[in-house]
mmCIF file of the C-alpha atoms, coordinates in Angstrom:
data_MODEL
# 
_entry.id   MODEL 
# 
loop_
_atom_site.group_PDB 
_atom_site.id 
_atom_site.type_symbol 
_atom_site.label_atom_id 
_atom_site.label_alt_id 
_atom_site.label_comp_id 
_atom_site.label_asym_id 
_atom_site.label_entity_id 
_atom_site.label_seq_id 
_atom_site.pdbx_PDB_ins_code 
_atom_site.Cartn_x 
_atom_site.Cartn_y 
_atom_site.Cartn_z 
_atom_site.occupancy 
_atom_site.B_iso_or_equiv 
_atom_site.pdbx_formal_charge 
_atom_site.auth_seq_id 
_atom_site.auth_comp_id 
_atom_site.auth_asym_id 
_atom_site.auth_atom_id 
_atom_site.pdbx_PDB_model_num 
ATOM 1  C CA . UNK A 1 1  ? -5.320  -10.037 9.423  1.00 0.00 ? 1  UNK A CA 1 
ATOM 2  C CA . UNK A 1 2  ? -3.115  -7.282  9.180  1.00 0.00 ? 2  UNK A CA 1 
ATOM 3  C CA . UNK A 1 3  ? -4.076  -3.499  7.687  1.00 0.00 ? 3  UNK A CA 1 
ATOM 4  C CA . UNK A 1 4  ? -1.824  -4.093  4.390  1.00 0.00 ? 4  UNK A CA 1 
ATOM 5  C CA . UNK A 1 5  ? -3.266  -6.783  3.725  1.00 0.00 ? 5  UNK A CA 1 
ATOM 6  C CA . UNK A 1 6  ? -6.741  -6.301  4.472  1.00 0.00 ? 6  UNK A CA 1 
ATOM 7  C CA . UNK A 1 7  ? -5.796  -3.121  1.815  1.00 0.00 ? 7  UNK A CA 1 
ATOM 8  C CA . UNK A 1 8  ? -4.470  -5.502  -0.628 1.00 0.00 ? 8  UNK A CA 1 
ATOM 9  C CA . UNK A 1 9  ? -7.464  -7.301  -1.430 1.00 0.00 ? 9  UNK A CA 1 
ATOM 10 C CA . UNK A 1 10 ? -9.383  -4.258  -2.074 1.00 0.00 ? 10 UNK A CA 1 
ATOM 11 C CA . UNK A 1 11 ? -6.149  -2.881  -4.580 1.00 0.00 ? 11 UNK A CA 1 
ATOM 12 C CA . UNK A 1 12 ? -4.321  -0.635  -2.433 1.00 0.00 ? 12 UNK A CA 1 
ATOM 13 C CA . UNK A 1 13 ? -1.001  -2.012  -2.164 1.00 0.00 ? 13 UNK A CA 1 
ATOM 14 C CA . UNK A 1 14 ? 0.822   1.489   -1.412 1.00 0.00 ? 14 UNK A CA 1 
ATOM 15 C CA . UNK A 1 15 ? 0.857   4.147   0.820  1.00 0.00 ? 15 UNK A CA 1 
ATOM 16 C CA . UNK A 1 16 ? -0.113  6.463   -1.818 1.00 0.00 ? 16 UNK A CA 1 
ATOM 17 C CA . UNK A 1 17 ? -2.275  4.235   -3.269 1.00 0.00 ? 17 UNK A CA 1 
ATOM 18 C CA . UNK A 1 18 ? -4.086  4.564   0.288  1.00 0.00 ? 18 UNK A CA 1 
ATOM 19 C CA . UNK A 1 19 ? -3.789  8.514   0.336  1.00 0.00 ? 19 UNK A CA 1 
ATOM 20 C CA . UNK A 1 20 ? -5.930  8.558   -3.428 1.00 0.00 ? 20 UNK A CA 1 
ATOM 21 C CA . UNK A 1 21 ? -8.423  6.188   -1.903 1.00 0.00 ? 21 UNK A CA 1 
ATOM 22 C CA . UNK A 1 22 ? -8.670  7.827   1.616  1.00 0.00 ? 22 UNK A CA 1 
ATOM 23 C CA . UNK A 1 23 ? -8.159  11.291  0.199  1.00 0.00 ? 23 UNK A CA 1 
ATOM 24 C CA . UNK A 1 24 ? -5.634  12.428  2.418  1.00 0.00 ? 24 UNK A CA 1 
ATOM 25 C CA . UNK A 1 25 ? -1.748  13.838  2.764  1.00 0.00 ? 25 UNK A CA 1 
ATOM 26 C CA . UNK A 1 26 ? 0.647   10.801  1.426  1.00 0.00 ? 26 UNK A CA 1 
ATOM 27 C CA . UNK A 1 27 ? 2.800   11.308  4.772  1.00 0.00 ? 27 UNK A CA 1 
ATOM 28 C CA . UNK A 1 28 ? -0.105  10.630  6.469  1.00 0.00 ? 28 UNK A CA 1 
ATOM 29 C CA . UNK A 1 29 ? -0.920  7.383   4.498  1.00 0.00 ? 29 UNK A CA 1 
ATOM 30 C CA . UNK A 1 30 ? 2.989   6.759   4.839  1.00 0.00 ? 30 UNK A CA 1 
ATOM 31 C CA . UNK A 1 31 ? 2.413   6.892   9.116  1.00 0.00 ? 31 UNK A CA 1 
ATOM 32 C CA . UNK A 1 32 ? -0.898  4.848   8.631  1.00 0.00 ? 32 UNK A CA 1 
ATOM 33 C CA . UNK A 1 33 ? 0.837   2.452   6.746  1.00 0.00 ? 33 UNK A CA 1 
ATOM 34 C CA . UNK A 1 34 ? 3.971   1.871   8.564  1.00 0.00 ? 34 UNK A CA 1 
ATOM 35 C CA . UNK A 1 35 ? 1.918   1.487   11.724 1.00 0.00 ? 35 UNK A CA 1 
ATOM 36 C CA . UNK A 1 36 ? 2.744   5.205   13.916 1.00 0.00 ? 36 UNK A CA 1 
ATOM 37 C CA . UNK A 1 37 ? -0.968  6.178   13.005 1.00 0.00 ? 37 UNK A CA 1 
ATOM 38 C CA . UNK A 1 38 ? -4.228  4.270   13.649 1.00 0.00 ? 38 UNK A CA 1 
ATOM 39 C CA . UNK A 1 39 ? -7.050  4.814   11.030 1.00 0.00 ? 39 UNK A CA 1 
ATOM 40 C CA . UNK A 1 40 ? -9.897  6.777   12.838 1.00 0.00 ? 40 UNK A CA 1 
ATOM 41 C CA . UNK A 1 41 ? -13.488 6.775   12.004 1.00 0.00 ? 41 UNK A CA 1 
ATOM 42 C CA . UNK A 1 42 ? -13.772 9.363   9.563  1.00 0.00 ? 42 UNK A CA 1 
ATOM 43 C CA . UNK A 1 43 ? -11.131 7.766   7.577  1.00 0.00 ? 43 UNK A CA 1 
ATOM 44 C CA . UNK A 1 44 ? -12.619 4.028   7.218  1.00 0.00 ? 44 UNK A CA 1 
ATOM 45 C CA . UNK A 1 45 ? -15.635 6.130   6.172  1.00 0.00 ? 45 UNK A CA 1 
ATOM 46 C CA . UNK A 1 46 ? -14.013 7.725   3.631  1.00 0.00 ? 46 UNK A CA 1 
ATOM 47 C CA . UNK A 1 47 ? -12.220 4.161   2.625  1.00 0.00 ? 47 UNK A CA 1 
ATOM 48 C CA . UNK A 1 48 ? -15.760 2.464   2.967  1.00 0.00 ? 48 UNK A CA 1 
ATOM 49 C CA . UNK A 1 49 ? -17.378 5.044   0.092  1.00 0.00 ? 49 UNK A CA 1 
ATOM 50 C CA . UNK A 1 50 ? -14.528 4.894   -1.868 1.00 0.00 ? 50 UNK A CA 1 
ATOM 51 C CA . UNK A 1 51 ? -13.262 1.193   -2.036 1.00 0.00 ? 51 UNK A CA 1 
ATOM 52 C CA . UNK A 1 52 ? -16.319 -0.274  -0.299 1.00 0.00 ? 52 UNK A CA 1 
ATOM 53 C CA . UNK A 1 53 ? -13.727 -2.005  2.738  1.00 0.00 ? 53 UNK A CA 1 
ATOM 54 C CA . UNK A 1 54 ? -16.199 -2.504  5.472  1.00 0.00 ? 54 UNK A CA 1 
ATOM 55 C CA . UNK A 1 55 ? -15.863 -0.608  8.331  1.00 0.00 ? 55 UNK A CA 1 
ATOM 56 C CA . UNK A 1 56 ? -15.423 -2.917  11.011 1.00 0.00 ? 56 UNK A CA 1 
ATOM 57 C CA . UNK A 1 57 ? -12.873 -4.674  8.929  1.00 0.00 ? 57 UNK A CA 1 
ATOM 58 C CA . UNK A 1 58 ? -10.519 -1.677  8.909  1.00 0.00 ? 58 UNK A CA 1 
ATOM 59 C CA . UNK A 1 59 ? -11.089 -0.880  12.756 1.00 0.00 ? 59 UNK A CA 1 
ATOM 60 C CA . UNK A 1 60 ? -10.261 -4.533  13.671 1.00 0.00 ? 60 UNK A CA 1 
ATOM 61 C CA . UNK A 1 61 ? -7.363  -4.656  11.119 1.00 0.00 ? 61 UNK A CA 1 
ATOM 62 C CA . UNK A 1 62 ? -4.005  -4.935  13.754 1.00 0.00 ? 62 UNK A CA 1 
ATOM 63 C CA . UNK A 1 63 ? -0.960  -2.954  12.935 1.00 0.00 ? 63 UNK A CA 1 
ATOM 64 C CA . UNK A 1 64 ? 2.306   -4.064  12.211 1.00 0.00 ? 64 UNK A CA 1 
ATOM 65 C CA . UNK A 1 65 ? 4.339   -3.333  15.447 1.00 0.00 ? 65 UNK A CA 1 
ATOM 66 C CA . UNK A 1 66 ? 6.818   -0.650  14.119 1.00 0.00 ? 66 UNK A CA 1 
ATOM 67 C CA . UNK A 1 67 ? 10.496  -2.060  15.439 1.00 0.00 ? 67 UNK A CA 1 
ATOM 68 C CA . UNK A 1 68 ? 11.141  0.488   18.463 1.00 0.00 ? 68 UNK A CA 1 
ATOM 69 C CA . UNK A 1 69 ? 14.967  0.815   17.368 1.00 0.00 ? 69 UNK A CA 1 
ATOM 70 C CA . UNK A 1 70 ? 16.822  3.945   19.897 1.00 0.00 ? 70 UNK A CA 1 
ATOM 71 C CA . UNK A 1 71 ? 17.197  7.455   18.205 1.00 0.00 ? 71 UNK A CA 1 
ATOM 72 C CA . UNK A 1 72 ? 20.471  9.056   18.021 1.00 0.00 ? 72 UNK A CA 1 
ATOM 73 C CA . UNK A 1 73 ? 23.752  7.386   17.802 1.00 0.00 ? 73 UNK A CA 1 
ATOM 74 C CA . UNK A 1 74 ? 24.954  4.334   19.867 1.00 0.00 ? 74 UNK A CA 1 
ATOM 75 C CA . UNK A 1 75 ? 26.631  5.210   23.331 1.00 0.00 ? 75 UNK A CA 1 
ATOM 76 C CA . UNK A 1 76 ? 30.259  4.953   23.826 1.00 0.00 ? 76 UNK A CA 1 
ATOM 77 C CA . UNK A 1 77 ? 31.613  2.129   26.128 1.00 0.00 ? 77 UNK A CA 1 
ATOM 78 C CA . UNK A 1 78 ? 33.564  3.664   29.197 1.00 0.00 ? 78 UNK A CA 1 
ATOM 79 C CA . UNK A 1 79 ? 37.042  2.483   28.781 1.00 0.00 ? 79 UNK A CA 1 
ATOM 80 C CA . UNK A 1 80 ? 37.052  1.404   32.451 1.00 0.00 ? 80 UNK A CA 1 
ATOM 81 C CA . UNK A 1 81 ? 34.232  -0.763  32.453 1.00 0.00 ? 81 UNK A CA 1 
ATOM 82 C CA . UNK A 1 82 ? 35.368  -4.678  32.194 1.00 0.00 ? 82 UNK A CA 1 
# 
């Protein structure tokens, strides 16, 4: 089971409905969500007193695998090169 939708069942079906619940920064939520941040302990805490999503649930809960696309623009192809 993924994170969003482990999140879904309990109502939070947002990034910023996950920063209300979690009580944190909604760029943070926004990383959580879109898999570049892991939720720590102190945050399924928080999730577990405010939603009541158990704990080991949200530790277990596997990320969606952010698509590792290059930075910058595309390089140039050498004239020379066949």
């Amino acid at each position: 089971m993924t994170l969003q939708e482990l999140l879904a069942q309990y109502g939070i079906k947002r990034p910023s409905d996950l920063a209300l619940a979690a009580q944190i920064d909604r760029r943070h939520a926004w990383m959580i969500w879109h898999g570049t941040r892991r939720i720590g302990h102190k945050l399924a805490l928080r999730l577990y007193e405010s939603k009541g999503i158990p704990i080991h649930d949200l530790l277990r809960a596997e990320l969606k695998a952010p698509v590792d696309t290059p930075k910058g623009r595309p390089r140039r192809k050498c004239p020379d090169a066949p």
